[in-house]
N, C-alpha and C positions, 0 to 999 in steps of 0.2 A: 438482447440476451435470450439463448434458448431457453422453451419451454422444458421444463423437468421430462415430461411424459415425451419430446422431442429428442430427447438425448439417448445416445446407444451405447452400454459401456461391451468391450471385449478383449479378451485377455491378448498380452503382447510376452509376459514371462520373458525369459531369458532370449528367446527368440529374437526379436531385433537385433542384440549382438551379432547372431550368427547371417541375420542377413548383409549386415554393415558391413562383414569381413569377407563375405562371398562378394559384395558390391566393391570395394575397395580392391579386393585379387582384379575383379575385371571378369568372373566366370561366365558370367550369361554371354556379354557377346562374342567371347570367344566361342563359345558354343556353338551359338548360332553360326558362325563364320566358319568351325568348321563343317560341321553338318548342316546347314544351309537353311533359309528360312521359306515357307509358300506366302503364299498371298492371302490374304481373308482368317490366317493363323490368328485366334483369340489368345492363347498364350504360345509363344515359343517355346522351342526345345528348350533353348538357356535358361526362361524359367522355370519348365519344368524340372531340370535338373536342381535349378535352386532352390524350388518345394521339397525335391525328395531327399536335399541334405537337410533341408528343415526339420523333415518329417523324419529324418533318422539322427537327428541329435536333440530331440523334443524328448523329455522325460517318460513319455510312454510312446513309441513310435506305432504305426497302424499298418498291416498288410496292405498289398494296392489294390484286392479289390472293396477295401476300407478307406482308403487313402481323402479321397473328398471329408468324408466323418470327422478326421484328423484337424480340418482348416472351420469345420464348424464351430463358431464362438467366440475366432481368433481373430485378429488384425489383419486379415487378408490383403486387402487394396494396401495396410503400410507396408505389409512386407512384400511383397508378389508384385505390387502395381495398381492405380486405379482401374475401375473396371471389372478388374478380377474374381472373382465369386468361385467358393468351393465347389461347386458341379462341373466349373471348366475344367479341377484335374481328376476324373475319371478315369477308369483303368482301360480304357479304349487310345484316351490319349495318353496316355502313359506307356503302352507297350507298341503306341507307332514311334514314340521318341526311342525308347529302347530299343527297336529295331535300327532305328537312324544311328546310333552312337555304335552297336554291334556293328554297322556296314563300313562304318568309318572306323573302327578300329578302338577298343577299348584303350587300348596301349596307347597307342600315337596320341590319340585328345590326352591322356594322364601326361604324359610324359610334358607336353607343350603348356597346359596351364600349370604344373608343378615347376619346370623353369620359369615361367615369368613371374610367379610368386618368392621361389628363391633370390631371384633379382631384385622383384620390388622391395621386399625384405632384409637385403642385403644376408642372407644365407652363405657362410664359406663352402666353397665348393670343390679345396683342395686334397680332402681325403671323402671317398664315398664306400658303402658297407651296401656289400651283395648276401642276401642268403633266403632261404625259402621254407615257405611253413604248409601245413596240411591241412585243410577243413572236413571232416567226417561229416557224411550227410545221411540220413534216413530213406528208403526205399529202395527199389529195386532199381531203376534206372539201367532198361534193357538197354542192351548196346547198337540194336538194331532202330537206328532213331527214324522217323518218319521224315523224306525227303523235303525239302523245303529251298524253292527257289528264290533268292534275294535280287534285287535288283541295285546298281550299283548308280544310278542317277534316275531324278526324280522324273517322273514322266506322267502326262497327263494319261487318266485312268483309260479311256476313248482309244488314246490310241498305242493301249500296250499291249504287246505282242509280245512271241517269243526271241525276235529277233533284236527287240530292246534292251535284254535282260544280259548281261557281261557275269558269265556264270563264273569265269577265270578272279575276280573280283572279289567274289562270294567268301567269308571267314571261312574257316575249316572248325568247327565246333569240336571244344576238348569233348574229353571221353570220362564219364565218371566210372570208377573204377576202382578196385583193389592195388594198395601200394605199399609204402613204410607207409605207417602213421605217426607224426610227431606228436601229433596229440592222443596216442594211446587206445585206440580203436581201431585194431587189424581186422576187427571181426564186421566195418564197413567199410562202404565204399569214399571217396575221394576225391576230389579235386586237388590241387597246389597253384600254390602263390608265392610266385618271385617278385622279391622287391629289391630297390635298389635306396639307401638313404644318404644322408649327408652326415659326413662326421661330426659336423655345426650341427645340434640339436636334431638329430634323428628326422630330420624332414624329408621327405617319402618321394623321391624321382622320379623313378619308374618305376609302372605294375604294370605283373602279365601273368595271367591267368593259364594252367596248364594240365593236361593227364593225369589223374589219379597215380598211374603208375611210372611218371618219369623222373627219370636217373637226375641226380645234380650233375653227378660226373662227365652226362653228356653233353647238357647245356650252358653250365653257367660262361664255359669260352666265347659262344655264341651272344650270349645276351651283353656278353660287357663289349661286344665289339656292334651290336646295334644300339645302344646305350650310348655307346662313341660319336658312332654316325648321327643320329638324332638328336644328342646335345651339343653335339663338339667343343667338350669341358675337358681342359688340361688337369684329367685330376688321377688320383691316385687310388685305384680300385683295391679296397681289402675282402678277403674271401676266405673261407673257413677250407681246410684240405681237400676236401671237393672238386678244388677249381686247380688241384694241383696232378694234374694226368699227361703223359706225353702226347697226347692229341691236342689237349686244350695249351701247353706250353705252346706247340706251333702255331697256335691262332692268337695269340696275346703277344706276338712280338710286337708289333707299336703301340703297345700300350704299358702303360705304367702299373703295374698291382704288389699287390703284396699278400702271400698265403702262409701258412701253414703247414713245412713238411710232414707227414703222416710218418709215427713213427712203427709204423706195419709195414715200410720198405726198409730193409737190409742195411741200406746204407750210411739210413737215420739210426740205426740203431748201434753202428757197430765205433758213429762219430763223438757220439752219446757215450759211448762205454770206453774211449779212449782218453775221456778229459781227466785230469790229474788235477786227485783232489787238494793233495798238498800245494800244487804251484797256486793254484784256485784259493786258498787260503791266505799263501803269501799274495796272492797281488788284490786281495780283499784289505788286506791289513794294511796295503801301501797305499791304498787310494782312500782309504779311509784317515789314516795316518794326514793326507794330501789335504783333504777335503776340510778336518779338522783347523789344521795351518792357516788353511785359507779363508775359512769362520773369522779363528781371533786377528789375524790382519783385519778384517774387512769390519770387526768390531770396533779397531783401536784407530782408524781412517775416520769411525764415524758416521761410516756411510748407514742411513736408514732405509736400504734396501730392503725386502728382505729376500734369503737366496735360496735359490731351488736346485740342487745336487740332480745333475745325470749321472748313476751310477751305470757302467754298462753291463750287458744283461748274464755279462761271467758271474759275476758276484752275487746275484742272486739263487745261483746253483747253492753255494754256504749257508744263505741267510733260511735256502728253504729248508734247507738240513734243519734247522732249529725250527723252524716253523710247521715240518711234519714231526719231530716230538712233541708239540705241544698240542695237532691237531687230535695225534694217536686214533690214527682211524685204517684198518688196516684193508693193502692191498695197496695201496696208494699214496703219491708224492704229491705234493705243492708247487707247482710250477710258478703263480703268479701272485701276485698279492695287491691288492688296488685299495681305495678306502675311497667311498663313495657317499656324499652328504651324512657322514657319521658312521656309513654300513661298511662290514670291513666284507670283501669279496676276494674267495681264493679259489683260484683258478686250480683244478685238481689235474694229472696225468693218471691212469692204471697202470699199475707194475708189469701184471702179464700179458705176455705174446696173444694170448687167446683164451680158449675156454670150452668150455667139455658142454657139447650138446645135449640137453635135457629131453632131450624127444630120442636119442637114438645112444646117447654114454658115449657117441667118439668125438675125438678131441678133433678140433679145427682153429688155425689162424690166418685164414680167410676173412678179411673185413670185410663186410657190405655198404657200413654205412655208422657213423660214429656223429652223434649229434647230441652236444650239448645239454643239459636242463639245468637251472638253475635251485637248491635246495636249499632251504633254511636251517642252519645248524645252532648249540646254543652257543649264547652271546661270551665274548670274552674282554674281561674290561669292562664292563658293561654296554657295551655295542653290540650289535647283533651281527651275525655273520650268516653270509652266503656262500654254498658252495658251486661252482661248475665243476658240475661232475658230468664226465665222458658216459653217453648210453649208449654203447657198442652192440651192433647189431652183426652177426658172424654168417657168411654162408659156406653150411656143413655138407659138401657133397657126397657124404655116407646116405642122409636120406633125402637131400636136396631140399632142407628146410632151412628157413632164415631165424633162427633163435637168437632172443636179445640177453647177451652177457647178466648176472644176478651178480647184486654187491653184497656183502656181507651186514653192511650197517646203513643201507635202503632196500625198503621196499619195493618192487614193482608197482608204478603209475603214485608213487606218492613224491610228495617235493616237502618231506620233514625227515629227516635223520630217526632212526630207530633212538638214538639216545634224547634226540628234543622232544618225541612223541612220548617218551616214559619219562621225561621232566614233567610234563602238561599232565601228565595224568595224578602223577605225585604230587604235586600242587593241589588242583583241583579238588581231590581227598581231603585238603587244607582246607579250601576254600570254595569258588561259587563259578561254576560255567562263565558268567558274564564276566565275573570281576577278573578272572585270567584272560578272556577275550581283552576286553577294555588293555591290561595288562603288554600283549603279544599284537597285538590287533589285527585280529584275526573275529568270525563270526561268531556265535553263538552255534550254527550248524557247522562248523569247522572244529571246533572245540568240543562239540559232541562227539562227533565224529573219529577223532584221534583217541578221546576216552573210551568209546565201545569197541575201537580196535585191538587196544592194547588191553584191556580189560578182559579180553576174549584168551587172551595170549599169555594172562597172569596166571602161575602157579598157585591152586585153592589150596586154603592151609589143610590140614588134614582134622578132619571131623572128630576120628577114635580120641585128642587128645584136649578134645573141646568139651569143657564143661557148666560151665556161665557163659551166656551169649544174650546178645539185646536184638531186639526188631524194633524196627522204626520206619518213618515212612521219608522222604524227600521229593521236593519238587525238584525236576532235572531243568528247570524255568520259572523263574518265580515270578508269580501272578499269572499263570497260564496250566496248573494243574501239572498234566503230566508225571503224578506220581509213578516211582519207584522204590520198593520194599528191601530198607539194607539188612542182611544180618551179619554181626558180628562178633568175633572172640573179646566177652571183656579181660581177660585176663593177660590175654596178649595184646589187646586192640588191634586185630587182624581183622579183615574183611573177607568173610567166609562164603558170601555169597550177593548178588542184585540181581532183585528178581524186577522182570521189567511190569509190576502185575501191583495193586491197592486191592486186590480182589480177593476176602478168606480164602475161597474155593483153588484158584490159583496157587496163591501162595502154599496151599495144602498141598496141591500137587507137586510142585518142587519142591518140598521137603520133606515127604514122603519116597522119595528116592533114595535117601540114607536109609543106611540096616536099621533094621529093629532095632539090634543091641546097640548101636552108637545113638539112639534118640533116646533111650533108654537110660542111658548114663546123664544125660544134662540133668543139670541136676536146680539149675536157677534160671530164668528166663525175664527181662526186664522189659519192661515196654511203656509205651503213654498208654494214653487214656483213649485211646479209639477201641469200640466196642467189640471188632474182630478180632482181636490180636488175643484174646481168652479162649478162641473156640479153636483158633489155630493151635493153641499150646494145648490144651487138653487131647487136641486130635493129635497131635505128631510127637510133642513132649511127653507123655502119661506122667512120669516118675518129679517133673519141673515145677519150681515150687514158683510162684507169678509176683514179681515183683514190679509194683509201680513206682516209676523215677522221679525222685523231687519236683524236678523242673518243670514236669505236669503237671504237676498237683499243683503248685505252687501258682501256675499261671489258672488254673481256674481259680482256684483261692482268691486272687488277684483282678479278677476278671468280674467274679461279686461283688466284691469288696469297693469296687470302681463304680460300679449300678448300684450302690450305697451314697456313694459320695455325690455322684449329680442328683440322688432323689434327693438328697439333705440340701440342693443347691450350692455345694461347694464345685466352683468349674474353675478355680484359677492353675494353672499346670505345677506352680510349685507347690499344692495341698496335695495333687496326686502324685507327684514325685516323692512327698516324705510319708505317702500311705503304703504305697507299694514298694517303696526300698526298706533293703531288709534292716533293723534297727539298731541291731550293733556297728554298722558303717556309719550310721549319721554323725554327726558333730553336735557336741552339748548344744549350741545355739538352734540347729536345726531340731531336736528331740524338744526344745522347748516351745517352738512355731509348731511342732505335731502335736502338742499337747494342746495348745489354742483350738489347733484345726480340730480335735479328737470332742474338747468340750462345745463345740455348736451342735453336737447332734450323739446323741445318749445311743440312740442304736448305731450308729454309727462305732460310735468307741466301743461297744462292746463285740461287735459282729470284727473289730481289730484286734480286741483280747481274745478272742473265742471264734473264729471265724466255722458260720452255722450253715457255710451250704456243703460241708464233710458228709450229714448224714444223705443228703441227695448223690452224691457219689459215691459212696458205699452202696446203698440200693441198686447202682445203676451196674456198677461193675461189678460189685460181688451181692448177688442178691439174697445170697442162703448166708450171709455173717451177720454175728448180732452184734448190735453196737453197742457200745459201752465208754457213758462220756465218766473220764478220772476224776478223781476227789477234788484233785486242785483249783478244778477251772470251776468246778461248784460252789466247791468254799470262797472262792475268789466272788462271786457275784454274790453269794451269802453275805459276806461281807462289805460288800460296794453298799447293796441296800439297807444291815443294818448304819453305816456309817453314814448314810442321809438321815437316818431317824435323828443321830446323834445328833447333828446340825441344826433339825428343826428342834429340837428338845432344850438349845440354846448353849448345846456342852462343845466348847471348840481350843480348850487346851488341850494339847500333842498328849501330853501323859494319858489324857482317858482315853483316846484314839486308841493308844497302843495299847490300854487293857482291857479292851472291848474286843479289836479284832486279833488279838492272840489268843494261842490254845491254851484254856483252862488253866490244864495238866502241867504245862511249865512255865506256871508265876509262882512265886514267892508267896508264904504265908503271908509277907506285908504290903505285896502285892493284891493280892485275893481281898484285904480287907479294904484297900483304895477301892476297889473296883467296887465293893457292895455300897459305896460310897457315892460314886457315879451312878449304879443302876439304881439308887434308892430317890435320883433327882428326877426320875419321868418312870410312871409305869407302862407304859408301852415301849420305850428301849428296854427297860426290863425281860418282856414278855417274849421278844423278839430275841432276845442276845440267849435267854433258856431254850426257844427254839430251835437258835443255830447251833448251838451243844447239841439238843436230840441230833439232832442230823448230822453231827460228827460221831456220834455216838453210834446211830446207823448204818456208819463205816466201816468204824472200826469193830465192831460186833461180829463174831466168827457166826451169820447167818447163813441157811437153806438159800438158794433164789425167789422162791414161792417167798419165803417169812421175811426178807428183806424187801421182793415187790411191794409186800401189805404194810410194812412199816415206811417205805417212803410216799403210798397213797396217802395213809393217815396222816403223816406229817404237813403233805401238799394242802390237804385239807382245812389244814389250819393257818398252812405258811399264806396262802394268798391276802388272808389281809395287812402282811407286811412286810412281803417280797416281791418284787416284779412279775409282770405276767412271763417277762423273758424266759427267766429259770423254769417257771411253771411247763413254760410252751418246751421249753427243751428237754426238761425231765419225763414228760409226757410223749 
């Protein structure tokens, strides 16, 4: 058995998968076989490439001249081979292999291990999808590249010459460049990438790398006819209108494909405007009529098939009539409609010929180039929808600019409908960044993002008619700070402004941008309890009277009251549930376990009848107001502590109770004589119960403030030897 300190642990993660299925394709020695292996070679090409799919489907992948750093800690010899150690892939040997695959042909190696995987896999390979995407890259990438000769077979270093080197061999290096951008970056440069997939699961045939600035129009004939040659697969090529030009017709004659006529030729349009909608209607009705028929036979047979209708694709001209009333988005028709694992996708056409150039006002129907995005609209049914909407790019030879068509109900470079973007923001105002992410699934920064747009673009209510407003503060993220400062109309519950700012001084500044006279008019201004929010309203409000909202007060109130209850060591969660909820909602049974909970701890219950951290929040917010605690909550502990004397005095029938702590003034003469009845059984409830009179008396006395201070000193005077220090501390 090994020893512990003998043992090496290192991480394998999801990796092995990825090598088991590189190992299974067969990649490495294809590799090697076709770019060729030397002698004394510590790792081969085929490895290295199986490293650098490693290292690009690894959770955080590492540049190459990082790339060794990457296998540090990892399971190297399980995945790569024995022997192997991260130093052998340095970026020395890393860029003779990449030399080697570039001499041999990016293309040709993809194309050859992507069929033999289609095969091992059993991949159908009777319909294949050609089309081509953009990658925007950073830098200048002059056009003038520095000459570089390749050599086309391996040759010992001794004896290379010029005469070894097969320059005709040599790739011809694209050109990074200015082009269309599919991905919405005209303003860099470019490469492209044609791919070719399988109708079976979008599995990836061929890749070929190309020009920033080349045409689909010109190539995609050529690539499906080397495509041909290289796999010689009877299959069925589909191609977006691109691959629909009379040059590229004449090169696709032995081949099978299938495109899309562009309906910016004449001819499509005029085959288009001839179909008759009424005959279109009756043979909708007939085959539906058909279809019907042949349901309830095939019901009453028995048969538990179930059956899948080809409708042909006239009938769907009707069905999108009703499908663009319900889409109402305007400019635009519904050509297709598909329903994909629950998502419903419709396929969009544009109504007009063309469109009026924004850089020059003249009109051009001129296409250049019409490609696809896909957009998220709102959901109907409760399923979500997508749309393919056509992004028409037009060449206007007034100023020989390529301007991209504007839709009325998208954005440029966005994939959400102006109406799903002001859904998400109307929610949101409901609710929480996350919880509408969670919702749409969609990020937290995506979710931001559509809100500070549309936000930007919201009509501000108007100030002059704004007279009660609240300030508050929100996290735009919660547990991550990030405040923002809302103000709003209470009166309308309108959102009048989001200042992006928790900062007085800030907030000052934008709201000092209203007139004088409209800050002037506010007339109430509400807010919590954060200390700023007073210096702001005095600076910008003058006339606004400063209102603090329950729901602050409340949770500090709550907040003490909670640091009462663990000092008293009550910690079980249902005592704090029935301290802090408010006490007209409990249930009789519940008010009767808060009264248990209330008698373990004498400050406790009082700091719940009276709760005594008011006068620290009053100093804090308003420090020039004088405080002034009511008669009620006085007499109320006035009478807590004579009605302990009464207990210890041994007087515990309800009748003397109640003629002890009621007022004087309204008992009965036959009441009055009970009571001198009671106070004549202890002379100290006595002395106490005359007490608590002066100090109702104290009250109600139409006194000075000076001659009322001196009359409740004198009384405190006396009260402490048979009241609480509580009252004391409080009246003090």
């Amino acid at each position: 058995m090994q020893k512990a300190s003998e043992m090496k642990v290192e991480n394998l993660d999801h990796l092995g998968l990825i090598a088991g299925l590189i190992d299974e394709i067969g990649i490495v020695p294809k590799i090697n076989e076709l770019v060729g292996e030397q002698p004394g070679e510590i790792v081969s090409p085929g490895l290295v490439v199986k490293a650098m799919i490693i290292n690009g489907l690894g959770m955080v992948s590492a540049p190459l001249y990082l790339f060794s750093k990457f296998f540090e800690g990892k399971a190297i010899e399980h995945l790569l081979g024995s022997g192997i150690q991260a130093s052998h892939l340095n970026d020395d040997r890393l860029g003779r292999v990449l030399d080697k695959l570039y001499l041999s042909g990016i293309t040709n190696i993809f194309t050859t291990i992507a069929l033999e995987a289609a095969q091992k896999f059993e991949i159908n390979t009777d319909t294949s999808h050609l089309d081509s995407s953009s990658f925007h890259l950073h830098g200048k990438y002059e056009q003038e590249l520095t000459s570089v000769c390749f050599s086309s077979r391996e040759t010992d270093s001794n004896q290379l010459d010029n005469s070894s080197i097969n320059h005709q061999t040599s790739p011809i290096p694209i050109q990074i460049t200015y082009g269309y951008s599919r991905d919405h970056r005209p303003d860099l440069k470019q490469f492209i990438l044609d791919l070719i997939c399988t109708g079976d699961g979008d599995v990836p045939l061929f890749l070929r790398a190309a020009s920033g600035n080349e045409s689909d129009n010109s190539i995609f004939a050529s690539i499906c006819q080397d495509f041909k040659k290289q796999l010689n697969l009877d299959t069925l090529m589909v191609a977006d209108s691109a691959l629909y030009t009379a040059p590229n017709l004449e090169m696709l004659t032995n081949l099978k494909w299938l495109t899309r006529v562009p309906l910016s030729l004449k001819q499509a349009q005029q085959l288009v405007s001839q179909l008759n909608e009424s005959e279109l209607r009756e043979q909708f009705t007939e085959e539906v009529v058909k279809l019907e028929e042949e349901e309830r036979l095939e019901l009453e047979n028995g048969s538990p098939d179930f059956m899948v209708y080809n409708v042909t694709n006239t009938t769907f001209i009707i069905m999108d009539f009703y499908l663009d009333y319900i889409l109402d988005l305007p400019g635009v028709k519904v050509e297709s409609c598909t329903q994909i694992d629950g998502k419903i996708l419709l396929g969009l056409r544009i109504v007009g010929e063309g469109m009026v150039c924004h850089h020059c006002q003249n009109y051009t129907e001129q296409l250049h180039q019409n490609r696809p995005i896909l957009v998220k609209d709102l959901p109907v049914f409760g399923r979500p929808v997508y749309l393919k909407v056509p992004r028409r790019q037009f060449y206007c030879p007034n100023c020989q600019r390529y301007p991209t068509e504007k839709l009325d109900f998208l954005d440029i470079k966005r994939r959400h409908t102006q109406r799903y973007e002001q859904n998400i923001y109307e929610r949101v105002k409901q609710s929480s960044m996350e919880q509408i992410g969670r919702e749409e699934g969609l990020s937290y920064d995506e979710i931001k993002g559509i809100f500070d747009r549309v936000n930007k673009t919201q009509k501000k209510p108007n100030w002059e008619q704004v007279k009660r407003i609240c300030l508050d503060e929100i996290s735009m993220r919660k547990g991550q700070g990030n405040f923002v400062t809302v103000v709003a109309d209470i009166s309308e519950g309108n959102l009048i402004e989001m200042i992006d700012s928790h900062r007085s001084e800030e907030i000052i500044e934008v709201l000092m941008k209203q007139a004088i006279e409209v800050r002037e008019q506010v007339e109430e201004v509400s807010i919590d309890m954060w200390g700023g929010f007073p210096k702001v309203i005095k600076k910008v409000f003058p006339n606004a009277e400063i209102i603090i909202d329950r729901f602050h007060v409340m949770k500090v109130v709550n907040k003490d009251l909670n640091k009462l209850r663990r000092a008293a060591g009550i910690t079980d969660r249902q005592s704090k549930y029935l301290l802090l909820s408010n006490r007209v909602n409990l249930k009789p049974e519940q008010i009767d376990k808060l009264e248990v909970v209330l008698g373990k701890s004498e400050c406790l219950k009082i700091a719940y009848d009276m709760w005594g951290g008011f006068p620290k929040v009053i100093k804090k917010v308003f420090p020039n107001a004088e405080i002034i605690i009511d008669r009620f909550h006085v007499m109320k502990v006035v009478n807590k502590d004579l009605n302990k004397l009464r207990r210890a005095a041994g007087i515990t029938d309800r009748q003397s109770k109640y003629l002890l702590l009621s007022n004087r003034v309204n008992l009965k003469p036959e009441q009055i004589d009970k009571l001198e009845v009671v106070l004549g059984k202890s002379e100290c409830l006595k002395i106490a119960y005359e007490m608590k009179e002066k100090f109702r008396e104290i009250y109600e006395t139409n006194l000075t403030v000076k001659k009322g201070q001196k009359k409740i000193q004198e009384w405190l005077n006396h009260a402490q030897v048979f009241f609480g220090s509580s009252l004391v501390g409080m009246l003090n």
